[in-house]
C-alpha positions as a printed NumPy array, in Angstrom:
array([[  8.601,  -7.932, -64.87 ],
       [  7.233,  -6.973, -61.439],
       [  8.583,  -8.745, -57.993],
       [  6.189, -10.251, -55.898],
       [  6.263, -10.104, -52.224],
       [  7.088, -13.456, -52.292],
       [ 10.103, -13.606, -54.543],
       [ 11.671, -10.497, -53.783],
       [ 13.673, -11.494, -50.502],
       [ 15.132, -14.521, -52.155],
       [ 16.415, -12.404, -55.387],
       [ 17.336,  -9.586, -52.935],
       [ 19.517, -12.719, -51.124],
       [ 21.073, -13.174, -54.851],
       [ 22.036,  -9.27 , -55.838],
       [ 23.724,  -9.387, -52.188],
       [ 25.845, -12.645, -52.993],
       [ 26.792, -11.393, -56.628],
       [ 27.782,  -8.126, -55.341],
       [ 30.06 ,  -9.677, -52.247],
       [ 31.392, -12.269, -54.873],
       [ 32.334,  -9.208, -57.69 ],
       [ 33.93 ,  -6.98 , -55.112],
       [ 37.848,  -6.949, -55.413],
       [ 39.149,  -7.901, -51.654],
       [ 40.711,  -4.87 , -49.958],
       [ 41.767,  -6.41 , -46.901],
       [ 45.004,  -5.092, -45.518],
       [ 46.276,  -2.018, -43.414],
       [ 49.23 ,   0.198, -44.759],
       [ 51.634,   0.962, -42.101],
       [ 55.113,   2.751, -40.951],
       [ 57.634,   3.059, -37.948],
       [ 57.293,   7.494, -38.221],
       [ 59.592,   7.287, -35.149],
       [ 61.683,   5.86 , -33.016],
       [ 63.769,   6.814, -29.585],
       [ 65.871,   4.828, -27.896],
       [ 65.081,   5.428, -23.803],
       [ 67.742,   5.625, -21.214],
       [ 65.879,   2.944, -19.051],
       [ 63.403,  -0.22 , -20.175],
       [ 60.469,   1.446, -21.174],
       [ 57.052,  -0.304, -18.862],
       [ 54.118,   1.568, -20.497],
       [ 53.445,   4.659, -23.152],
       [ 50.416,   7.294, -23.01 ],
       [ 50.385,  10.057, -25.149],
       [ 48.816,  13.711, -24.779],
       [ 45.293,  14.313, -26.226],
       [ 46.895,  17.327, -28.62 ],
       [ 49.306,  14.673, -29.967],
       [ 52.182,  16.973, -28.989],
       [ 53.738,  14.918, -25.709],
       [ 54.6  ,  11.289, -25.348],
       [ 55.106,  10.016, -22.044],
       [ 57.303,   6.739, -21.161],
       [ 56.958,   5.063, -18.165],
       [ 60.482,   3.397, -17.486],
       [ 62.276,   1.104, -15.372],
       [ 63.548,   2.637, -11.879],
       [ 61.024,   5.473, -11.109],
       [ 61.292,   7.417, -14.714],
       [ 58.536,   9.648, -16.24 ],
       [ 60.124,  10.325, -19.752],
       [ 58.763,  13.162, -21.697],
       [ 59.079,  13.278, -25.25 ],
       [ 58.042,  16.075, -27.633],
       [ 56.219,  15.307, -30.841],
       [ 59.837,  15.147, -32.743],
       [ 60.601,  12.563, -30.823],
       [ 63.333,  14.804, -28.251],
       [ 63.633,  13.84 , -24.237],
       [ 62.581,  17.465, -23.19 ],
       [ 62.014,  16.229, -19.161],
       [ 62.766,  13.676, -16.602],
       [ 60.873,  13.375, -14.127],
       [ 61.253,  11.207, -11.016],
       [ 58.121,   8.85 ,  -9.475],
       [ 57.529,   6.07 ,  -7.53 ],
       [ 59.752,   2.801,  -8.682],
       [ 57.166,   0.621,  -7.864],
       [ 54.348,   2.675, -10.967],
       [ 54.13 ,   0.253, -13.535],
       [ 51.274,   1.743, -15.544],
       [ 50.451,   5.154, -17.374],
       [ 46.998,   6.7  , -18.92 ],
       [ 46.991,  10.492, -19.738],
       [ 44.088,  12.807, -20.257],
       [ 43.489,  16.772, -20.872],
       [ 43.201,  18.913, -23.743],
       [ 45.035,  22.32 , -24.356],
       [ 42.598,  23.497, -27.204],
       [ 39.687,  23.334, -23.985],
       [ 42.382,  25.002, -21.174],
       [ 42.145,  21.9  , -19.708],
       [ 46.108,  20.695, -18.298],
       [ 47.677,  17.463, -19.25 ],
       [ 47.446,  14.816, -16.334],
       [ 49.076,  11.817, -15.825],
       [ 47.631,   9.009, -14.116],
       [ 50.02 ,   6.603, -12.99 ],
       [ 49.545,   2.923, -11.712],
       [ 51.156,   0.239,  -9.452],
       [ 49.3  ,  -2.89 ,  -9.437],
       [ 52.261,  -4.083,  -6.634],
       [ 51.299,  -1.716,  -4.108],
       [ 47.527,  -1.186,  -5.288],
       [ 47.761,   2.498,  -5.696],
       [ 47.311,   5.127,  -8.486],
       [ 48.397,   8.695,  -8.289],
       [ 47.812,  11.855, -10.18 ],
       [ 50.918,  14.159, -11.754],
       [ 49.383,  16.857, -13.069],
       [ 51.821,  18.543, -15.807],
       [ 52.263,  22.707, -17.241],
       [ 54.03 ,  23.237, -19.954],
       [ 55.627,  26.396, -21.761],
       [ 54.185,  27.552, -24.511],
       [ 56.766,  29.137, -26.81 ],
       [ 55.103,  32.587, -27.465],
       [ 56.619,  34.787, -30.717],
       [ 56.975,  38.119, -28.793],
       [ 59.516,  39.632, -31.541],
       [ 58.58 ,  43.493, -32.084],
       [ 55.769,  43.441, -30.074],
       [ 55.443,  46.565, -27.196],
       [ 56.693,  45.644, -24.195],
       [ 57.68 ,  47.226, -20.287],
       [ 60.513,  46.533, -18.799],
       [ 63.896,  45.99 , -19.257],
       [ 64.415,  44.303, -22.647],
       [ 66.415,  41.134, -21.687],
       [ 63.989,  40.689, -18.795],
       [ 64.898,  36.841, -17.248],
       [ 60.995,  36.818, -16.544],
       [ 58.721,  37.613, -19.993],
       [ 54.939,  38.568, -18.66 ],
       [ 52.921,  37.99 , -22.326],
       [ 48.87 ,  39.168, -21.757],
       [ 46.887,  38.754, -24.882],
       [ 44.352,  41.757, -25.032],
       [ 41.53 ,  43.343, -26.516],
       [ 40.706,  47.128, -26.196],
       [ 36.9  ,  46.695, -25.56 ],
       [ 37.165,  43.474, -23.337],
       [ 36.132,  44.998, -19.999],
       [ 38.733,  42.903, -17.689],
       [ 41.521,  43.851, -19.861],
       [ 41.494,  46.839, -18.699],
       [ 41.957,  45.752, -15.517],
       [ 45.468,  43.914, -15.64 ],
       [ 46.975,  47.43 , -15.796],
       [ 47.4  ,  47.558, -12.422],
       [ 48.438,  43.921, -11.738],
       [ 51.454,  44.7  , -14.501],
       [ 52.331,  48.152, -12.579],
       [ 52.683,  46.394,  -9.093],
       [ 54.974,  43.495, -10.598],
       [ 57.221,  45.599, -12.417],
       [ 57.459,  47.038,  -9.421],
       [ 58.471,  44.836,  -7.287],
       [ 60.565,  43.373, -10.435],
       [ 62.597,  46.442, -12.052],
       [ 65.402,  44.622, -13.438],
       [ 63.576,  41.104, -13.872],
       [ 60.692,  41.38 , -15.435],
       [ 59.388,  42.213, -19.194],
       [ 55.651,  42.549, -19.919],
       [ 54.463,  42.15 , -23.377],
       [ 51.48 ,  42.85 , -25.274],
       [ 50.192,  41.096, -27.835],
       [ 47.366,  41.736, -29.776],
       [ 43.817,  39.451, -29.51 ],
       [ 40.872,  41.249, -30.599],
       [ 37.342,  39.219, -29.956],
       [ 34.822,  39.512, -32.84 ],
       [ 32.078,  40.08 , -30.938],
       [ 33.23 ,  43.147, -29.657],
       [ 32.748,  45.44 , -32.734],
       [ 35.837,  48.132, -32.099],
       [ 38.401,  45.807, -30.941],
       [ 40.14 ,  44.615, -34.303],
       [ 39.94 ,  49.436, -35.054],
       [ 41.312,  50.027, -31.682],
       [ 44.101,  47.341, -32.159],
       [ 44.925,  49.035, -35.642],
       [ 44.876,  52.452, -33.817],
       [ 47.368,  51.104, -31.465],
       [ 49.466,  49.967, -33.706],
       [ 49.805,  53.214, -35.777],
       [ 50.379,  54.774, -32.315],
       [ 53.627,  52.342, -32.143],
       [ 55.006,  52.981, -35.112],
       [ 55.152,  56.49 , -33.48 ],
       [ 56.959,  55.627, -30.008],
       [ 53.417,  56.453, -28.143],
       [ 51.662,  52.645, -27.603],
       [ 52.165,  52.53 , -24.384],
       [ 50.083,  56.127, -23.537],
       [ 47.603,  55.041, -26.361],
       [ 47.047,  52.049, -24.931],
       [ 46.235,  53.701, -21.505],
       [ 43.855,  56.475, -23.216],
       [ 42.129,  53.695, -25.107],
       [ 41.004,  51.713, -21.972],
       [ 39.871,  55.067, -20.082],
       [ 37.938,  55.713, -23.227],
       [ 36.591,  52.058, -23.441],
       [ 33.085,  52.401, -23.608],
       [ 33.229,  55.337, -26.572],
       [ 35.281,  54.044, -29.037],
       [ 35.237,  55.255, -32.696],
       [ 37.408,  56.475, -35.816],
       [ 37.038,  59.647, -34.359],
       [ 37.665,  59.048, -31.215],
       [ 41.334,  57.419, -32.617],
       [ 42.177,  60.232, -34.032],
       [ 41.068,  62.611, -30.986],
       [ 43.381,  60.214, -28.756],
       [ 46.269,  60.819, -31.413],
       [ 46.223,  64.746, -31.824],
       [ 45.989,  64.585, -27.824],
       [ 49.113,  62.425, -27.315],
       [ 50.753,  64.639, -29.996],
       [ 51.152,  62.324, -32.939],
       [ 51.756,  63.026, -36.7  ],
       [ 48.433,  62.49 , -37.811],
       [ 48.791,  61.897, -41.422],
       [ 51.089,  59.551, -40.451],
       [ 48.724,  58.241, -37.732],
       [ 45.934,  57.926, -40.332],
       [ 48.351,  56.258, -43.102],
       [ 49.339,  53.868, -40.594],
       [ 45.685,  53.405, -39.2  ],
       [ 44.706,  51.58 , -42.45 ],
       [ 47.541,  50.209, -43.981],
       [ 47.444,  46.433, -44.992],
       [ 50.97 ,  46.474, -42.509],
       [ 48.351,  46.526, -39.293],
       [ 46.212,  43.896, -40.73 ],
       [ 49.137,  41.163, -40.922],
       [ 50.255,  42.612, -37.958],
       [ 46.857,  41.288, -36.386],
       [ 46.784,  37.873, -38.307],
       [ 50.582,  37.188, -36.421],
       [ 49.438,  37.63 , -33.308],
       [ 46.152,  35.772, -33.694],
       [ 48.085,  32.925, -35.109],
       [ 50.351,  32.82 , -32.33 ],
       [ 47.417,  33.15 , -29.296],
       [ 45.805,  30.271, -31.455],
       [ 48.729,  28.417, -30.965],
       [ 48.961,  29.325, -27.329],
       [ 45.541,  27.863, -26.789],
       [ 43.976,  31.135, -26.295],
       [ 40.509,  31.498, -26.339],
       [ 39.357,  34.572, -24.519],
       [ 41.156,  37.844, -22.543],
       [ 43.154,  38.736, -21.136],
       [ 45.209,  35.85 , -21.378],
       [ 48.573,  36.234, -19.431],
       [ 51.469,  33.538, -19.302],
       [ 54.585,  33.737, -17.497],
       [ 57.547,  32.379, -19.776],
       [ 55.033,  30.538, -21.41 ],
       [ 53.043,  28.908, -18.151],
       [ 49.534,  30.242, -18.291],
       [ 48.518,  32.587, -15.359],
       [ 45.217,  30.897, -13.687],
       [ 44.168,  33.156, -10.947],
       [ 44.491,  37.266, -12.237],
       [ 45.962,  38.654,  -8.801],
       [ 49.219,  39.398,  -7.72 ],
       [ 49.715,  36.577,  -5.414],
       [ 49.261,  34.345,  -7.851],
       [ 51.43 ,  36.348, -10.633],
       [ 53.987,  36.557,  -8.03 ],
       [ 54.308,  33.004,  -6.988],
       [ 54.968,  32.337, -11.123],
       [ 57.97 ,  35.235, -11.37 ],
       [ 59.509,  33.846,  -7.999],
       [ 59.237,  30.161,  -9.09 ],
       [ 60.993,  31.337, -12.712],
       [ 63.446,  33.519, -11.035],
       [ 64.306,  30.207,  -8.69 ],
       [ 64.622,  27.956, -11.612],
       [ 67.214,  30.72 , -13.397],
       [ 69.232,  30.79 ,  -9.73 ],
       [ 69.344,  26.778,  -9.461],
       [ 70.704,  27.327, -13.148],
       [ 66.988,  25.437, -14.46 ],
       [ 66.319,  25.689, -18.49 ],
       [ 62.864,  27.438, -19.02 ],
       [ 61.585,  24.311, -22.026]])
């Protein structure tokens, strides 16, 4: 039988009440302690980073504890006694840096810490300048057809340098898919390591930037004197390929997002010029004099 207008709110009011009285009640929230640390001082207030990867404890007598996501002290820091309060904000995956905003509602005042952390960076078999056990490790994530990698070439040069015995400059390996050669050229670098040559590839592939090609890889090869049936067995072997992947994983770990990317024992470069690179390598080489741990 058809509802009228008139009845239907009133038996709509009933299939609501039956259907609230028949469900089963699933009230309730499950729950457990994942972790706990025990804090050398009274802990006052907690924020966390926006990545999930720091915890930071504000503590009794002037103590910024930072805790990694395992739940180990990794820094003290030293603020004002009289902060009482902690917020956090940032976001690695967006390049943005951790802050801290701490609080004293004694003295009325808030103040900014603003935080840069190491990124550990897999750099095992990758090409590298320098001397191997280098105190200072310059990693640049590159790709052959991004027109500002080609640049850093220079920057590297000046630093190593100035640095002979200190610093090691790696490459690793970031090809951008919209530039339609990079992820060829990296492969044709690659095969060009295997041989001893990356270095001199690497340099005749960024003169030759705007003409890439298979053919052009294997002009670049026969000029630099390579085997090239090994070259070209090397080219497209699945061994490049995961090669690739590694280093892509380990840039999207990083937070990289674009090139070059350069970080000096694992603190991002911000400003691409030698000031700025140098400043990093003198503040690392300081921390290795005052006998500092690199986290």
């Amino acid at each position: 039988m058809a509802l009228t207008a008139r009845c239907f709110p009133r038996c709509l009011t009933i299939i609501f009440a039956t259907l609230i009285l028949a469900a089963p009640c699933q009230a309730g929230v499950d729950w457990e302690v994942s972790n706990t640390v025990k804090t050398p001082a009274a802990p006052l207030d907690v924020a966390a980073s926006l990545d999930g990867k720091w915890t930071f404890v504000l503590a009794e007598g002037g103590k910024l504890l930072v805790y990694s996501e395992k739940g180990a002290l990794e820094e003290t820091i030293s603020v004002d006694p009289a902060m009482d309060h902690i917020a956090s904000s940032g976001l690695q995956a967006a390049n943005l840096p951790d802050k801290l905003y701490l609080a004293s509602g004694k003295n009325k005042t808030v103040q900014t810490v603003t935080l840069d952390f190491s990124m550990p960076i897999n750099i095992q078999g990758s090409p590298f300048l320098g001397p191997e056990n280098g105190p200072v490790v310059i990693v640049a994530f590159s790709d052959f057809e991004c027109p500002y990698c080609g640049t850093v070439g220079a920057l590297f040069e000046e630093i190593l340098a100035k640095y002979p015995k200190e610093v090691k400059v790696v490459f690793k390996q970031f090809p951008l898919a919209m530039h339609k050669q990079a992820q060829s050229a990296a492969l044709a670098s690659l095969a060009a390591h295997r041989q001893g040559k990356f270095w001199q590839y690497h340099d005749l592939l960024f003169e030759n930037q705007k003409s890439l090609s298979e053919a052009k890889y294997t002009e670049l090869a026969k000029k630099l004197g390579l085997d090239l049936d090994r070259f070209n067995k090397d080219f497209k072997s699945p061994v490049g390929l995961q090669y690739l992947e590694h280093d892509m994983a380990d840039a999207q770990q990083a937070g990289v997002r674009g090139t070059p990317t350069i970080f000096v024992n694992g603190r991002r470069l911000k400003e691409r010029n030698i000031k700025e690179l140098q400043q990093m390598v003198s503040q690392e080489l300081g921390k290795r004099s005052k006998g500092g741990a690199h986290r």
